[in-house]
C-alpha positions as CSV (number, residue, x, y, z in Angstrom):
1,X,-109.5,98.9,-2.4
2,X,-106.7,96.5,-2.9
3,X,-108.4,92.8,-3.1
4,X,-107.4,89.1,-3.7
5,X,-109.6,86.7,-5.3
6,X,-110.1,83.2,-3.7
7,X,-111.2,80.4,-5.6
8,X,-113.1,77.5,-4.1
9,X,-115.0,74.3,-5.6
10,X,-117.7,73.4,-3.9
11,X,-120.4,70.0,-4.4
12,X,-124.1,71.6,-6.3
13,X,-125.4,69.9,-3.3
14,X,-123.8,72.5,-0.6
15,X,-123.9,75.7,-2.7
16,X,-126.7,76.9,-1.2
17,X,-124.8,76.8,2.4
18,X,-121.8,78.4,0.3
19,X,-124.0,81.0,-0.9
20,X,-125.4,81.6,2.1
21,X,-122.2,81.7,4.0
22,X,-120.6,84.3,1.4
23,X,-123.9,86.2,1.8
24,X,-123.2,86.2,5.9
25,X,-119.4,87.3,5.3
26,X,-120.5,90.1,2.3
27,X,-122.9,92.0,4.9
28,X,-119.9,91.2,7.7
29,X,-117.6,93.3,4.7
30,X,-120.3,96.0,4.4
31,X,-121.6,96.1,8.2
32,X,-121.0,99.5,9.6
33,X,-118.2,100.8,12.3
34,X,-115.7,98.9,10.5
35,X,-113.5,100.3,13.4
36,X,-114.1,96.8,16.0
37,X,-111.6,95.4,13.5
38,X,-110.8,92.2,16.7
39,X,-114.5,91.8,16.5
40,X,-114.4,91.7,13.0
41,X,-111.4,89.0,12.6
42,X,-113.3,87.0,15.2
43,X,-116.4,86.7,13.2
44,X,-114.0,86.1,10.1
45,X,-112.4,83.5,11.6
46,X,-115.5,81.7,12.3
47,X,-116.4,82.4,8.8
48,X,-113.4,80.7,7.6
49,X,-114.0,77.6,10.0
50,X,-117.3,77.3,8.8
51,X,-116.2,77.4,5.2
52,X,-113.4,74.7,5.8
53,X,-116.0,72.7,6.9
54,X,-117.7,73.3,4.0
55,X,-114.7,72.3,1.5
56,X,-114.7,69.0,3.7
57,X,-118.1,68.2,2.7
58,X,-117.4,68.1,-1.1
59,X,-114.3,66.2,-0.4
60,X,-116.1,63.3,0.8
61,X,-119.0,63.6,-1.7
62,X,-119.2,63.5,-5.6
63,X,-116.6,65.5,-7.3
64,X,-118.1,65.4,-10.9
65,X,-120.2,68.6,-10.3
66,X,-118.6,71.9,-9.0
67,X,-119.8,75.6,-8.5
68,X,-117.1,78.0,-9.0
69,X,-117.1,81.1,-6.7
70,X,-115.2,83.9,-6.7
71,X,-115.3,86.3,-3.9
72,X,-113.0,89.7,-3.2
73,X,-111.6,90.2,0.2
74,X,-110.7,93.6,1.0
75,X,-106.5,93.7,1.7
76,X,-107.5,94.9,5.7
77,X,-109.3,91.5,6.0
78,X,-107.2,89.2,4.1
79,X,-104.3,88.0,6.6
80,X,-106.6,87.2,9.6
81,X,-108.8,85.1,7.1
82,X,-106.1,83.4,5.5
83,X,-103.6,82.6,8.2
84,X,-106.0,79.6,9.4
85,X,-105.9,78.2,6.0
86,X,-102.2,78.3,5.8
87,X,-101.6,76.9,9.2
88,X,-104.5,73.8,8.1
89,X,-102.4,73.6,4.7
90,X,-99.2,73.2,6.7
91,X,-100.2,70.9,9.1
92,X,-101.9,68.6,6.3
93,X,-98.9,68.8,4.3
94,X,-97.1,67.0,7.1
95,X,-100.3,64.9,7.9
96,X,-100.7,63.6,4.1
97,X,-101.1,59.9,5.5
98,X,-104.7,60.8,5.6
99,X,-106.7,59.2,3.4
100,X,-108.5,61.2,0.7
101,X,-112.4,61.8,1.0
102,X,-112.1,60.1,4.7
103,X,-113.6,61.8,6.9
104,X,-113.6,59.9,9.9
105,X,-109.3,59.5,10.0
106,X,-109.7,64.0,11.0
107,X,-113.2,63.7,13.5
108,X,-111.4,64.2,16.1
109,X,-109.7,67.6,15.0
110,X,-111.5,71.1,14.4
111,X,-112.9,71.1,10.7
112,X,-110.1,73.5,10.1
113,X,-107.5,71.1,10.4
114,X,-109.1,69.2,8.2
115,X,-107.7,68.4,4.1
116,X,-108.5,71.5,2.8
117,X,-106.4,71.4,-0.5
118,X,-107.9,70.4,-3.7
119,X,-108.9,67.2,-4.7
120,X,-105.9,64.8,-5.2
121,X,-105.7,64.0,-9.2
122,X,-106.6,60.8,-10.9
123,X,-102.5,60.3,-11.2
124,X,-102.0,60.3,-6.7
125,X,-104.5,57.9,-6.5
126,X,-103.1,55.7,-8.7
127,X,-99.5,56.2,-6.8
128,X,-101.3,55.4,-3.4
129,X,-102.6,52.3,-4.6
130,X,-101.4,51.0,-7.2
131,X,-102.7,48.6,-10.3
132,X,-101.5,45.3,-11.1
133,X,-98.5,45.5,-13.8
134,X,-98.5,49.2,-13.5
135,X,-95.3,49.1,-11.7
136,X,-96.3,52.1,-9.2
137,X,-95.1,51.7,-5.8
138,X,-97.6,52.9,-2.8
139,X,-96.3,56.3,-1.9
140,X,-94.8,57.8,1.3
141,X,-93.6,54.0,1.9
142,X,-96.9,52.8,3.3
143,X,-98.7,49.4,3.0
144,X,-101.5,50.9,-0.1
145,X,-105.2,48.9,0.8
146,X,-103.9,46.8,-2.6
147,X,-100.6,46.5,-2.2
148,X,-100.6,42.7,-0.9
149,X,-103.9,41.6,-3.4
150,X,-101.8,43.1,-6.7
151,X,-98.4,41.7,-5.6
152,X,-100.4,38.4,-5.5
153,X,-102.0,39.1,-8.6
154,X,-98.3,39.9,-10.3
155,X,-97.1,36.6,-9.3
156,X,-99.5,34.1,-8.7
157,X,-100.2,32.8,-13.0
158,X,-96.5,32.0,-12.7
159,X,-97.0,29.3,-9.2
160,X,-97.4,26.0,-10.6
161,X,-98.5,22.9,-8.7
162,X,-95.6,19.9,-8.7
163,X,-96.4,16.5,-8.3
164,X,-94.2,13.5,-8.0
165,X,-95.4,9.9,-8.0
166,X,-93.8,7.8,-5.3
167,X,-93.4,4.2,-5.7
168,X,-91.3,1.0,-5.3
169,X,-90.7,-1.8,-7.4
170,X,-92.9,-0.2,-10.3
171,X,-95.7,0.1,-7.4
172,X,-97.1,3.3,-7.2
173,X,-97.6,4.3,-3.6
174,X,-98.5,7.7,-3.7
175,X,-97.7,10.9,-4.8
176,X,-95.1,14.3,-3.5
177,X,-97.1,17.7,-3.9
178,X,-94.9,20.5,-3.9
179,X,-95.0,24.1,-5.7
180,X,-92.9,25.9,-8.0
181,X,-92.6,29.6,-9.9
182,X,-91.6,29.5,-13.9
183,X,-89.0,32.2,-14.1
184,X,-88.5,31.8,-17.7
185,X,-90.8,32.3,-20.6
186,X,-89.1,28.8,-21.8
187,X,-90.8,26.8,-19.2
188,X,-87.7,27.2,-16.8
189,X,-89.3,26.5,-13.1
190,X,-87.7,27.1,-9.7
191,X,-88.4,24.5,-6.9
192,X,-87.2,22.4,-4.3
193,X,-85.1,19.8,-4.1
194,X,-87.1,17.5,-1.8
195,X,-89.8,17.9,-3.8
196,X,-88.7,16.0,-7.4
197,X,-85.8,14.3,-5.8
198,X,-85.6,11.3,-3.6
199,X,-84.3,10.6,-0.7
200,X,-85.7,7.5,0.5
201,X,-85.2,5.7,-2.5
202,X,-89.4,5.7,-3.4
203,X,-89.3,7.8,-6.8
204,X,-88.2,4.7,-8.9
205,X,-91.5,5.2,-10.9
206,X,-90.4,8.8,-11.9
207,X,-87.6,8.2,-13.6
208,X,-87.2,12.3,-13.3
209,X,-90.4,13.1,-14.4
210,X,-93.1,15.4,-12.8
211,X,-96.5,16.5,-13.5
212,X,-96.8,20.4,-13.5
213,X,-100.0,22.3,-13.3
214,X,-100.0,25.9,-13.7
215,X,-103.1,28.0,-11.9
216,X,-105.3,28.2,-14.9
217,X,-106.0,24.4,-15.6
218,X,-103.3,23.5,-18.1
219,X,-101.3,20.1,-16.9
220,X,-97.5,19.3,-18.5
221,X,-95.1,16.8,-17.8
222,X,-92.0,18.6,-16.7
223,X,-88.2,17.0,-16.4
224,X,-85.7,17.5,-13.7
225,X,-82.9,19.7,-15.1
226,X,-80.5,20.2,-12.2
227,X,-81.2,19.5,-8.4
228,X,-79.0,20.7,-5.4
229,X,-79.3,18.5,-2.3
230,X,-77.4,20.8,0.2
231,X,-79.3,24.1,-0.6
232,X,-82.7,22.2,-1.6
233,X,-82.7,24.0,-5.1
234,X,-84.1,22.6,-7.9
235,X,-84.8,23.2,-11.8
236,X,-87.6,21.6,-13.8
237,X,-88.6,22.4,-17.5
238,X,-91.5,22.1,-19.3
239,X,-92.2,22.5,-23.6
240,X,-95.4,24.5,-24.0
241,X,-96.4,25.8,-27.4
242,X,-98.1,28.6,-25.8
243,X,-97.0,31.5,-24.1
244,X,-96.5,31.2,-20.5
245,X,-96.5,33.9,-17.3
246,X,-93.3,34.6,-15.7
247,X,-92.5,35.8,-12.3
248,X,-89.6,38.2,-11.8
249,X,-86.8,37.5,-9.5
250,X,-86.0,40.6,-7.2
251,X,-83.2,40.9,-4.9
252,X,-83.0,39.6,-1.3
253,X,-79.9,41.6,-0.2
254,X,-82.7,44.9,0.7
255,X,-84.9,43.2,2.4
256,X,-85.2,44.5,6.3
257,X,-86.4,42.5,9.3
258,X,-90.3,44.0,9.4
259,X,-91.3,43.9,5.7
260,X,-94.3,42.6,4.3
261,X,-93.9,38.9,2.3
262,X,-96.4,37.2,0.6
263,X,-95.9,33.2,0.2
264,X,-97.7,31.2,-2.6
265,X,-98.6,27.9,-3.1
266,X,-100.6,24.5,-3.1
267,X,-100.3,23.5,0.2
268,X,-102.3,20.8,1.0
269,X,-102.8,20.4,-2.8
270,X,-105.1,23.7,-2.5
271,X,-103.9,25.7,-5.5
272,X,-103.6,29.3,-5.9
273,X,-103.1,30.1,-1.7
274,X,-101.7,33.3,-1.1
275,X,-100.6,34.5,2.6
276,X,-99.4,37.0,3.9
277,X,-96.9,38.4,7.2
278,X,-93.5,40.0,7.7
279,X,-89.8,38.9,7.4
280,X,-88.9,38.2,10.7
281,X,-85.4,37.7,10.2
282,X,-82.5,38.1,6.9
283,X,-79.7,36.2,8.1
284,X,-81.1,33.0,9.9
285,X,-78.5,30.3,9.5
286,X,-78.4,26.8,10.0
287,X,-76.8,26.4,13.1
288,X,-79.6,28.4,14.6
289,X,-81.6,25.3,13.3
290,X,-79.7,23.0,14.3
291,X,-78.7,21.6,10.7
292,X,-75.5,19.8,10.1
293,X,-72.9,20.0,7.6
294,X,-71.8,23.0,5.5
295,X,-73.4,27.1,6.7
296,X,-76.7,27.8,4.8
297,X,-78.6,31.1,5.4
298,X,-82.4,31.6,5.1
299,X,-85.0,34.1,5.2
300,X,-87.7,33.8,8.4
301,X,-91.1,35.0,8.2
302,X,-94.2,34.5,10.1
303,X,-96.2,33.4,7.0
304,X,-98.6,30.6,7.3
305,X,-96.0,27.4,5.1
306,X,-98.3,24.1,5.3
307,X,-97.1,20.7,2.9
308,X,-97.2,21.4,-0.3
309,X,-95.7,24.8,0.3
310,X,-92.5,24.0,-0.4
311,X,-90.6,25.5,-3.8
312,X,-93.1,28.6,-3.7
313,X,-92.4,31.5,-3.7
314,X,-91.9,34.4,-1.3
315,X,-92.5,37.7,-2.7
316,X,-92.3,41.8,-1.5
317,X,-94.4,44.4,-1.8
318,X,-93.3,44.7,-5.7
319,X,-94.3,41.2,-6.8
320,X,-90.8,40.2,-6.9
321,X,-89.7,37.0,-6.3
322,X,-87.2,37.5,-3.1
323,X,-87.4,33.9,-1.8
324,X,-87.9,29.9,-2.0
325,X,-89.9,28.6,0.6
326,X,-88.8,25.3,1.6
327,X,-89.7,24.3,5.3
328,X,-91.1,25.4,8.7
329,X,-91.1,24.3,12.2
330,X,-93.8,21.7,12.9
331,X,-94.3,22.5,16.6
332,X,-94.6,26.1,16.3
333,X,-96.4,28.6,14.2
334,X,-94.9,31.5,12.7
335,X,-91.5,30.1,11.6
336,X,-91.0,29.7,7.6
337,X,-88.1,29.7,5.8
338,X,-86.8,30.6,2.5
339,X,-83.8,30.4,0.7
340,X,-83.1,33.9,-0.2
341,X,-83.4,34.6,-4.2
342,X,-79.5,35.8,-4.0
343,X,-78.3,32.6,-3.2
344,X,-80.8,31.2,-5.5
345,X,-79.9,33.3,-8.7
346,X,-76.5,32.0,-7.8
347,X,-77.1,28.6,-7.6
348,X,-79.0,28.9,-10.8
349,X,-75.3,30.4,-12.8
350,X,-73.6,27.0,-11.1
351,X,-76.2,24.9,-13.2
352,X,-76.0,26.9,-16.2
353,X,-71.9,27.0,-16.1
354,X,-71.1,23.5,-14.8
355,X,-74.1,21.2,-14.2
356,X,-73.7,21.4,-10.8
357,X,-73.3,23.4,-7.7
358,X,-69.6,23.3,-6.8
359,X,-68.3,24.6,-2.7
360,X,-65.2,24.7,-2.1
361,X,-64.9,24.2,1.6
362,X,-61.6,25.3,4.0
363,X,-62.8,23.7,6.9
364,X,-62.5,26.3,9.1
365,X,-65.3,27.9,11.5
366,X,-65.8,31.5,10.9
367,X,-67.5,34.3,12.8
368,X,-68.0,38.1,11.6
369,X,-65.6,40.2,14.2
370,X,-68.0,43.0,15.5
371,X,-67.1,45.8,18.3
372,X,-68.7,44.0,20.7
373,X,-67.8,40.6,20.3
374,X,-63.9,42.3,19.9
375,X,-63.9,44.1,23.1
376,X,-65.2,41.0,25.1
377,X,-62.5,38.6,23.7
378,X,-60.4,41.1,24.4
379,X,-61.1,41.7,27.8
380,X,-60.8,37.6,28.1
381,X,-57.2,37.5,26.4
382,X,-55.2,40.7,26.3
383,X,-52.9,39.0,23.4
384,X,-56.2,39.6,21.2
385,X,-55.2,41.3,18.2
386,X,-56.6,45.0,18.4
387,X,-58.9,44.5,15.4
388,X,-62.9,45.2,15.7
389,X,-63.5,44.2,12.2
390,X,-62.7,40.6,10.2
391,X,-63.8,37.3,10.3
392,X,-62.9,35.4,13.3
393,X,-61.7,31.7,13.0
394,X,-62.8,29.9,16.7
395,X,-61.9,26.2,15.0
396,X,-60.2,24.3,12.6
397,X,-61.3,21.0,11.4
398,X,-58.1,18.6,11.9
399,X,-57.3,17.8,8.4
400,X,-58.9,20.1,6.5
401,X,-57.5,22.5,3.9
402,X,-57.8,25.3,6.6
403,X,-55.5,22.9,8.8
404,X,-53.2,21.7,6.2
405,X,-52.5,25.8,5.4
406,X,-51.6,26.6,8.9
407,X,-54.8,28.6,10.1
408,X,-54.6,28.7,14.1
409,X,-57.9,29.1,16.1
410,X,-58.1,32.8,17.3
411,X,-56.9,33.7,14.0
412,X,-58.4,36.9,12.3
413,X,-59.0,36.7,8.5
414,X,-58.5,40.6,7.1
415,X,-57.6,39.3,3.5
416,X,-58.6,36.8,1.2
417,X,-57.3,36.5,-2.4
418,X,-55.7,40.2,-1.9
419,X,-58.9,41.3,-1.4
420,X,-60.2,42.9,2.4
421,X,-62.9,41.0,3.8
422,X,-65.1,41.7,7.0
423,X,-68.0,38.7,6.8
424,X,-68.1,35.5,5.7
425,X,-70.2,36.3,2.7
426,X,-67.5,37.6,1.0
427,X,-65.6,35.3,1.5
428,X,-67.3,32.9,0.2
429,X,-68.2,35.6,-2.8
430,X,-64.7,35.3,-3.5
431,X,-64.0,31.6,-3.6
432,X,-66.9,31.3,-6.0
433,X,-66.4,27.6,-7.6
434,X,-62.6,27.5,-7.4
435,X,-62.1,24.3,-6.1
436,X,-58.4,23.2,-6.1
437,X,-57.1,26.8,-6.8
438,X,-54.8,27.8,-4.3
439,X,-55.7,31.4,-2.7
440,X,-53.6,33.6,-0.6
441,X,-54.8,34.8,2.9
442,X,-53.6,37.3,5.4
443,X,-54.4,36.9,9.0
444,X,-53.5,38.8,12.4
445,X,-52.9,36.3,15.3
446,X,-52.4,36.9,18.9
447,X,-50.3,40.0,19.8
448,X,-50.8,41.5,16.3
449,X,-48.7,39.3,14.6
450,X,-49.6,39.2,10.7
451,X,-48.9,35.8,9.0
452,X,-49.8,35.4,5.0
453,X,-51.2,31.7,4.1
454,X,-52.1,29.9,1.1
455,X,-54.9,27.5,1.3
456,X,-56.6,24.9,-1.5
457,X,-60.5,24.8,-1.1
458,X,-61.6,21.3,-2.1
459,X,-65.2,20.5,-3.2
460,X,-67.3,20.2,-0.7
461,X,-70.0,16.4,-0.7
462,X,-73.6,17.6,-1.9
463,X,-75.1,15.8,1.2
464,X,-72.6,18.3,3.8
């Protein structure tokens, strides 16, 4: 008789309901007029059900003892006993979001639809939730039970608490609490601005000096390298002759409105606070805010940001470093905001090459040109040019160096420094810190007419 072996681990504890089961479907095998064969795939069917439920049982009890049983299935009998199992296989394969040894996620379903495959190895469960420094990413894209608590762990050594005394006349009348991350094995630490600068002329008593403590109890005095007033960006160093944790800096430029975030800090002088939420939004400038002066973008979340939050960081899924958290919305809850780490990283190679941040500014108002916003001026003024795509000059500051070049409002920028541009951001990519270097400029006006300009960006005031 043609047979196929099928293999089967089952828990000590439930071979004697195996045994007894295989002993059911061995006189089912032997039972005489084999010729009901539909009442025979019936009661083998049930078998298998019972069986399935069975191989659930181990799953969700100890795996470290096992009974292997082999059993021969004539040919006859084969495909109406193993179809189920192939169809439960299938459907878990596409189900594999159910958690291993978890019963209760598949109570609702027949125990046939249950996991039925082997145990997952030692290696998946590490995938699904990964260890702290292992690198391993939770698979199928999904939020692992210690995805946020490792990503914290990753990080959180590196958050320092920053304090400032604030004084006048050599009076000191209290102190500025603020975080940072070190980013540098040298002692390098990223922070705000407003937190180790003044700006009500209070700070005489620092003289640039700040008191750093990092999470596990070790206190230096750290000096103000470089400070940017108009992004809030700031670099302190500190000399430790012992080796100091590091965060890493990831990239903002991936991140997707809907992703988890994890912000870390002191607020309220309460070291080593983690929270957690979503990015709410990747592109939230300052004229949403209300702010003044030159564009700035931020990241939003919804994570709790509190005093003393300010110049920590906010960090993915990875334990990555993707943002600066620098202020929130008093009257509401649910509205931080960070500078993005791309702007940051930036900022950073101005203080490296020259000190300083240097914008050069044009002075002109600029909107990204989509389809929508096209069609509609369009429809308003059929002298629109027929572009769906550049960057769209509304107004020009009377003179500026975007005035002084000849740039019209209703202009449509589609080249800058010979190179074609559709946002802002590259744009402003492209001017970099060439302040005072003339650049060439193509834009189409009204009625398609294309007119090449050359403009001079000047440096922009720290406090625009």
């Amino acid at each position: 008789m043609d047979q196929v072996e099928a293999r089967c681990k089952l828990g000590s504890e439930y071979g004697p309901i195996a045994w007894a089961l295989l002993g059911c479907y061995c006189c089912i095998l032997n039972f005489e007029g084999m010729a009901r064969i539909s009442t025979m795939n019936s009661v083998l069917r049930k078998v298998s059900v019972a069986a399935a439920a069975s191989g659930l049982l181990y799953l969700c009890r100890d795996s470290d003892s096992k009974t292997m049983v082999s059993i021969s299935v004539p040919a006859q009998f084969r495909e109406p006993l193993l179809r189920p199992w192939q169809i439960a296989q299938d459907i878990i394969h596409r189900s594999s979001f159910l958690s291993q040894g978890d019963a209760s996620q598949s109570g609702n379903l027949p125990p046939i639809f249950s996991r039925i495959g082997p145990v997952p190895s030692a290696d998946v469960n590490k995938e699904a939730f990964g260890k702290v420094g292992d690198g391993v990413k939770p698979s199928c894209g999904f939020l692992g039970r210690d995805s946020i608590a490792n990503a914290a762990a990753m990080v959180g050594p590196a958050v320092v608490n920053i304090s400032v005394p604030q004084g006048f006349n050599g009076m000191t009348i209290g102190k500025s609490i603020g975080s940072g991350t070190i980013i540098d094995p040298d002692g390098t630490i990223l922070t705000c601005a407003h937190v180790v600068v003044d700006f009500h002329g209070l700070n005489d008593s620092s003289k640039g000096k700040v008191d750093v403590t990092l999470q596990d109890g070790r206190s230096f005095q750290g000096t103000v390298l470089n400070a940017d007033l108009h992004s809030d960006i700031a670099i302190v160093k500190i000399k430790s002759s012992t080796p100091l944790p590091t965060a890493k800096l990831g990239t903002s430029s991936m991140l997707r409105p809907g992703d988890w975030v994890i912000a870390l800090g002191c607020p309220l002088s309460l070291q080593n606070t983690v929270t957690a939420g979503i990015v709410s939004c990747v592109d939230r400038n300052s004229n949403d805010l209300g702010l003044g002066g030159m564009r700035r973008e931020y990241l939003q979340s919804d994570c709790a940001i509190n005093a003393g939050n300010s110049g920590g960081p906010l960090v993915n899924i990875d334990g990555e470093v993707v943002g600066v958290n620098i202020m929130k919305v008093l009257a509401a809850d649910g509205l931080a905001f960070a500078v993005p780490i791309d702007s940051v990283s930036t900022i950073i190679e101005h203080f490296k090459k020259n000190g300083r941040v240097i914008r050069p500014w044009l002075g002109l108002k600029m909107i990204d040109l989509n389809d929508m916003l096209a069609a509609q001026l369009k429809e308003k003024d059929a002298k629109f040019p027929d572009l769906n795509r550049g960057i769209l000059v509304p107004m020009v500051t009377p003179g500026s160096p975007g005035d002084l070049a000849g740039f019209h409002p209703g202009d449509v920028v589609t080249e800058f420094d010979g190179k074609p541009v559709v946002s802002i951001k590259e744009v402003v990519e492209i001017m970099g810190d060439r302040a005072g270097i003339p650049l060439k400029v193509v834009v189409i006006r009204a009625n398609n007419i294309r007119a090449t300009l050359t403009v001079v960006p000047v440096e922009v005031s720290p406090v625009m």
